[in-house]
N, C-alpha and C positions, 0 to 999 in steps of 0.2 A: 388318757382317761382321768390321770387323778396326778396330784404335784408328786413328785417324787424325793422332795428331802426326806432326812431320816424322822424326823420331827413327825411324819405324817400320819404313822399308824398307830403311836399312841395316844394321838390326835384323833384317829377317827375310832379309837375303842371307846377313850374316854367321853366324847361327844354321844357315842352311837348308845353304849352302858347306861351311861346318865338319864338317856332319852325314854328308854325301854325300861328304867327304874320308876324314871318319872310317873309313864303310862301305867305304871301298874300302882302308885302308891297314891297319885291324884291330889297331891298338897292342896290347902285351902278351896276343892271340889272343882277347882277346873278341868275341865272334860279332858279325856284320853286323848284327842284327837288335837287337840293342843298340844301337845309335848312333844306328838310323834313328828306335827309339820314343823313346829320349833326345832328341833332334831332335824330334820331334813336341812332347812332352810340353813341351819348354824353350817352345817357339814356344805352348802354349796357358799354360804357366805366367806367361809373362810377356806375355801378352794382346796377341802379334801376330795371334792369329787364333783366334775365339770357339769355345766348344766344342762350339758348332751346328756351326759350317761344317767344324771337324777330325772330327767326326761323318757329314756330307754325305759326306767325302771318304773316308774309311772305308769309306763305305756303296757309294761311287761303285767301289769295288772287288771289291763281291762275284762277280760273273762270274768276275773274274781268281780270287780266292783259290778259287773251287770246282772252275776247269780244272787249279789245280795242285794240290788234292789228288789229285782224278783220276788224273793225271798220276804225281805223284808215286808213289802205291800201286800203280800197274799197273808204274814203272820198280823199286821194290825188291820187287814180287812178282817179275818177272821174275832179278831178280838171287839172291835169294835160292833161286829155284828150278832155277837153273844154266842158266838163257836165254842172257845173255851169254857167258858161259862157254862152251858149248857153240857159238855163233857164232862165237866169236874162235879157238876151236881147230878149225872147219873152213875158216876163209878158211887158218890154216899150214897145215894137212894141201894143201886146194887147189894150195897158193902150188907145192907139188913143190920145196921147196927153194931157189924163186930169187925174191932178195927184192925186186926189180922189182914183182912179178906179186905178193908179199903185198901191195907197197904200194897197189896196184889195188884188192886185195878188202879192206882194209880202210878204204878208201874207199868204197867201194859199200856196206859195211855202216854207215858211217856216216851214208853218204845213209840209209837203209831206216830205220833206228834215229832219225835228226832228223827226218823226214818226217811218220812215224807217230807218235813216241811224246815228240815235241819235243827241242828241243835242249839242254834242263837234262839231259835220258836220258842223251843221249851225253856229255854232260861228266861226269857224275857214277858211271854207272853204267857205260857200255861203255869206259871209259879205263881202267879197273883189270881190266875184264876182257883189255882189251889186251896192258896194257904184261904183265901173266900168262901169256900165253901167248906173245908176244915173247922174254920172256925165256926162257921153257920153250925157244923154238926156238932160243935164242941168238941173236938179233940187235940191231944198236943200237936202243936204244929209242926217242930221239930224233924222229925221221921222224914214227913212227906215232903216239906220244903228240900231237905236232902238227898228225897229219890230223885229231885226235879236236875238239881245240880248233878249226881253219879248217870243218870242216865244219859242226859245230855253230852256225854263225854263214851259213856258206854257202847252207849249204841251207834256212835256216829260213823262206824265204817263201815255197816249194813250194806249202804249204797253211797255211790259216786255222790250223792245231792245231799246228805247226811251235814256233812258238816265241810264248812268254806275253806279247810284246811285242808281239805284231800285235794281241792283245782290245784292250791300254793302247793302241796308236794307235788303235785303230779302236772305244773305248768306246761310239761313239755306234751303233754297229752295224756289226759286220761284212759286206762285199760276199755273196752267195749264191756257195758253193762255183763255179758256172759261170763267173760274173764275176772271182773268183778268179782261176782258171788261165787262161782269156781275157788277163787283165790281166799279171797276174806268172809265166804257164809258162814265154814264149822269155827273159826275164832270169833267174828260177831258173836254168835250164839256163844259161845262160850262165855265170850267177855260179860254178854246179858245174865246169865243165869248165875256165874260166878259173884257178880256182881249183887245179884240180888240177896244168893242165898248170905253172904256176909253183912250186906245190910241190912235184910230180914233178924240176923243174929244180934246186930249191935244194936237193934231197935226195939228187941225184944220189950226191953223192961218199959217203952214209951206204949207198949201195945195191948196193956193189961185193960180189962174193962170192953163196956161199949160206949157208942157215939148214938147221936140224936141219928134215927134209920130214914126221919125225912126230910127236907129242906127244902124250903121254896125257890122254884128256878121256873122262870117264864119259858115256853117253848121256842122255840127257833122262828123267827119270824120266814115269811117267803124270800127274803133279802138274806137271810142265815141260811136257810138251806140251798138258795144259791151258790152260795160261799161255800157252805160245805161241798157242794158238788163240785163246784170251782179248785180244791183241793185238790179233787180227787185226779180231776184235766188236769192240773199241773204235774202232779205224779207222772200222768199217761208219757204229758209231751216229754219231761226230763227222761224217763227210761226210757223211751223210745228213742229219745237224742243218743242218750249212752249206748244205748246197745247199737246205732250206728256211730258211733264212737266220731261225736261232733261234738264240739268246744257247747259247753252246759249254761254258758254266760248268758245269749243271745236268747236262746228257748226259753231259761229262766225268769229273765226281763219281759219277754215279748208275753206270755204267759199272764205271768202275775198282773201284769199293768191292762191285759184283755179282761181278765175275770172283775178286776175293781173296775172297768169304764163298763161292765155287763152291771156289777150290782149297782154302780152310782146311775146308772140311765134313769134309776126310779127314785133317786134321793140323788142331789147334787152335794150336798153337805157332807153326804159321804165321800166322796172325794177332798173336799174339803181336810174331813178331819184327818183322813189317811195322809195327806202332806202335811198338814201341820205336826203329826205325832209318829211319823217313820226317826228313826236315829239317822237321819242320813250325816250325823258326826263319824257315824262308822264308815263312810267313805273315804277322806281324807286319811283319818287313820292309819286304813291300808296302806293307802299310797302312801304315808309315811314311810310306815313299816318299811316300805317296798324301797325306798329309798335310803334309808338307814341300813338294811340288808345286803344292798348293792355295794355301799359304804365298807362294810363288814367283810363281805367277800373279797373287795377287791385289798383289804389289810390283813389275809391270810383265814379269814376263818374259813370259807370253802376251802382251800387247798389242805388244811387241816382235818375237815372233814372229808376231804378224799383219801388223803393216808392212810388214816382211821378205817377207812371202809376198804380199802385195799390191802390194808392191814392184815383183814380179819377174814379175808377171802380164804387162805390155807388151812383156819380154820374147821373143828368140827361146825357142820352148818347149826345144830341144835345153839353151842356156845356161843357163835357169831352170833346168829341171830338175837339170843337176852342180850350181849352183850350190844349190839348196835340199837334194839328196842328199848333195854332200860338206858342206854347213857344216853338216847334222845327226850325221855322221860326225863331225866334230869333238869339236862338244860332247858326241858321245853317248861317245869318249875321254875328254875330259876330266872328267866326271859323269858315266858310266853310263848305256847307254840306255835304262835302264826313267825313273828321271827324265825323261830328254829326250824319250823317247817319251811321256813324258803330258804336258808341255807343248807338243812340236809336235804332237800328236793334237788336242788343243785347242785348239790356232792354227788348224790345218786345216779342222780344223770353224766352226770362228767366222768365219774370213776366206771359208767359202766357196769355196777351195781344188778344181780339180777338174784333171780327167786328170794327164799327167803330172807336174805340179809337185806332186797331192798324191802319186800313188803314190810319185814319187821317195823322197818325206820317209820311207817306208816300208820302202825297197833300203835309204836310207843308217840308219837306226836298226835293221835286222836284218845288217847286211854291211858297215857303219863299222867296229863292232867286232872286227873281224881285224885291227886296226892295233896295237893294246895289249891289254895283261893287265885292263886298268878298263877294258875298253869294253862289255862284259856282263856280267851275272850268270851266265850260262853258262861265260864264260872263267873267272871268278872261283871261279866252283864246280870247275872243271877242274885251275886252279893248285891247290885246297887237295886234290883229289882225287889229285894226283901227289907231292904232298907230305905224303901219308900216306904213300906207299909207296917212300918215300924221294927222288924224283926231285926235282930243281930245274931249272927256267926261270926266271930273272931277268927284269927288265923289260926290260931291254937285248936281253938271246937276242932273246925274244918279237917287238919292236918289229925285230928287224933283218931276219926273218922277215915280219913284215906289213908295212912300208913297199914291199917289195916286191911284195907276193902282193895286198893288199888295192884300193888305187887302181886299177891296171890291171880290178881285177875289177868294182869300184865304176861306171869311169867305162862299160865296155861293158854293164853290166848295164843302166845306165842310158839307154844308147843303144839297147840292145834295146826297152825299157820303150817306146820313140817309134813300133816296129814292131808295138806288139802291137794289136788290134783296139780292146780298149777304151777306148785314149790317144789 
């Protein structure tokens, strides 16, 4: 599978590191998805790892790349269609002016929007609808732009279709939708509320006053509430897949690319503009990732991460469990946790791993990442999504905001995860 001099595995950390540093710091604004296939490509050019096994590991990704077309084309048919738009300007109309009570409803919509339509949705596509009509009402942006970012992270272990990180932990098959919310509904919830009630605290002082209580937003056109119906099919078909507990790739894709060829029958252009403006850079990406990982495991990080979980088996389960949820949390800050979540997926599965200790490894690779800007690809897409429209979060803002908000969410979520039925 891979050369065997001794030269090789400081060879494939220091290629594999560099690549997943690169991804997340973006020198001179060259996309993520450059670095990652650069990283790939370096690691088969120089015959850390055969172009069978960077092929396997490619391959080992299809599920994922077919949930995020899926995904992808239903979140900018809706945007294109004035879905979010028209969301974000009934939570201000709701709000009555007092911005308390927006902060609430655009929470709530960020739950519905991460739930359903994953959490790359709400980073990418409901944050601009946001901070739009935020501003339309005059209020700081600040607050809300950052519920867009902790929810997106918060909420994404509701459901299996939440967020693209739970296929990559759970590559080897996802739980059936019942065992799902069995397992992770009272820590979802918790992680939600936990969540809020901390960022509701730290926003305090952005929440004094009121906003403008109206704001001009066009209704949904027949093509818009298509689409929104089209949501809501998608939802059907994905939990219905899960609860017959079938790979989420295939119904994802098949799905989303039905409802854009229902709303394009009446406008071609819309099709049009859905391929021209999907990020399908986020494809290769993956399959970077997925290759760089493969890389990584075969130079001892998986079997590191199986000690580790084998480790902690004798373990009080309460103990194992923070301890294997926050040390995934870590590294999934410090690499990203699509990386970390394909090498703890793969730990998990190898060692064996069951109830709590595995689910943990799952809270902390979808709700670590509220600690920093690099802890997801969701965050990541979020910082570059406010940074079109001119806003800045530094690393620092960010990190001063989740050292607070994330842990406390982290360590109850995880202690709920001890009360659910199937831990």
């Amino acid at each position: 599978m891979l050369a065997h001099a001794d030269w090789t595995s400081p060879a494939i950390w220091l290629i594999s590191l560099a690549s997943i540093a690169l991804v997340l710091i973006r020198p001179k604004g060259l996309a993520e998805a450059w670095w990652a296939v650069i990283g790939a490509a370096l690691l088969v050019l120089c015959r850390l790892i055969s172009p069978a096994a960077a092929l396997h590991a490619v391959h080992n990704g299809l599920d994922v790349y077919l949930f995020l077309i899926g995904m992808m084309v239903m979140a900018e048919l809706a945007r294109e269609e004035g879905v979010f738009d028209w969301i974000a300007g009934h939570a201000v109309r709701a709000s009555r002016g007092a911005r308390g009570r927006l902060f609430g409803l655009i929470y709530c919509a960020g739950i519905a929007v991460t739930v359903f339509l994953s959490n790359d949705a709400t980073a990418v596509v409901l944050t601009p609808a946001v901070l739009a009509a935020v501003k339309a009402a005059e209020a700081e942006p600040l607050p809300y732009l950052l519920i867009c970012a902790f929810i997106a992270n918060a909420a994404s272990f509701v459901l299996p279709i939440s967020n693209p990180a739970n296929l990559v932990v759970y590559r080897q098959g996802v739980p059936p939708l019942g065992q799902w919310i069995s397992t992770f509904g009272l820590p979802s919830l918790v992680s939600i509320v936990i969540t809020f009630l901390l960022l509701r605290g730290l926003a305090n002082k952005h929440l004094k006053g009121t906003v403008k209580a109206y704001i001009e937003s066009a209704p949904l056109s027949p093509a818009g509430k298509l689409t929104f119906c089209g949501i809501g099919f998608l939802a059907i078909v994905l939990m219905t897949a899960s609860a017959l507990n079938l790979d989420l790739g295939a119904p994802a894709c098949a799905a989303g690319l039905f409802v854009a060829l229902m709303v394009s029958v009446r406008n071609f252009k819309t099709a049009k503009e859905i391929a021209k403006n999907v990020a399908w850079s986020v494809i290769p990406l993956v399959a970077g990732l997925f290759v760089i990982v493969e890389a990584m495991n075969s130079a001892g990080a998986q079997q590191a991460a199986i000690a580790a979980l084998r480790g902690m088996e004798t373990w009080h389960p309460l103990q194992a469990a923070l301890t294997s949820g926050f040390g995934i949390a870590i590294i999934s800050n410090l690499m990203n946790n699509l990386p970390s979540g394909l090498i703890s997926g793969a730990a998990v599965n190898s060692a064996g791993a069951a109830g709590p200790l595995r689910d943990s490894v799952l809270i902390g690779v979808d709700l670590g990442p509220n600690l920093s800007v690099t802890g997801s690809l969701a965050t990541i897409l979020w910082l570059i999504a406010i940074r079109r429209e001119g806003q800045q979060v530094g690393f620092w803002k960010f990190l001063r905001w989740g050292a607070v908000v994330m842990p406390p969410a982290l360590a109850l979520a995880i202690a709920a995860l001890l009360l659910s039925p199937q831990s």
